[in-house]
C-alpha positions as CSV (number, residue, x, y, z in Angstrom):
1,X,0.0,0.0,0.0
2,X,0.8,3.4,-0.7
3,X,3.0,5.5,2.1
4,X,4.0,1.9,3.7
5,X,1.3,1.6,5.2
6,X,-0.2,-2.1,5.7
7,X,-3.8,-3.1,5.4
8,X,-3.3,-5.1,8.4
9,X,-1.9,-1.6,9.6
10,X,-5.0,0.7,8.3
11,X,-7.6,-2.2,9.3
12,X,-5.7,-2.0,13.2
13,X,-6.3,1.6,12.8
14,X,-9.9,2.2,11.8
15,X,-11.3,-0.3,13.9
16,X,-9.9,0.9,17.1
17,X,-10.7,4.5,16.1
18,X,-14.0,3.6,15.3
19,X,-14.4,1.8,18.2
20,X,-13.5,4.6,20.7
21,X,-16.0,6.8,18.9
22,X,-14.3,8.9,16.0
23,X,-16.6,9.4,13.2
24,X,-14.8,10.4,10.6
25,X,-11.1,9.6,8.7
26,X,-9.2,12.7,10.1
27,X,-10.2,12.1,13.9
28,X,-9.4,8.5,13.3
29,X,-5.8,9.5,12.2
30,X,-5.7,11.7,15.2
31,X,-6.6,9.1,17.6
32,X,-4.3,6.6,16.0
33,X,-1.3,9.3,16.4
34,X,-1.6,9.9,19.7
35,X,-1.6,6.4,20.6
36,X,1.1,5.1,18.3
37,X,2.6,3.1,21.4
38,X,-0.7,1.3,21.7
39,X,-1.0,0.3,18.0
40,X,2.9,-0.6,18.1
41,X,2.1,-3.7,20.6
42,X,0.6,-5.3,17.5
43,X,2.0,-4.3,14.9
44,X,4.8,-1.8,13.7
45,X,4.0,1.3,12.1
46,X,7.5,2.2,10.8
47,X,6.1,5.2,8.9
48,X,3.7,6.1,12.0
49,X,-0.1,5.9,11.2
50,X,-1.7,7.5,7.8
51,X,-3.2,10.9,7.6
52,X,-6.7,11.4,7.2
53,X,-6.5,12.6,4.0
54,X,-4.1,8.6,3.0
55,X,-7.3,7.1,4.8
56,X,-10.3,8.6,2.1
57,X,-8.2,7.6,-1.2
């Protein structure tokens, strides 16, 4: 994927943004940022997490 970002990595991503309640891609991205060492348990995100605008294409 584009930007090295996984689909394992995006699907990590939007689930657990969605899950603690953000409704739309850029708030998702924001979430995900902020909790990069959370995400990085499971999975690496050399690149860090894709930008809200990555996550609409």
């Amino acid at each position: 994927m584009a930007g090295g970002a996984s689909a394992a990595g995006v699907l990590l991503l939007v689930v657990c943004g969605t899950i603690c309640d953000c409704d739309d891609y850029d708030l998702i991205a924001d979430w995900g940022a902020a909790r990069l060492n959370f995400l990085r348990r499971y999975l690496p995100y050399d690149h860090g997490v894709p930008g809200g605008r990555w996550l609409t294409c």
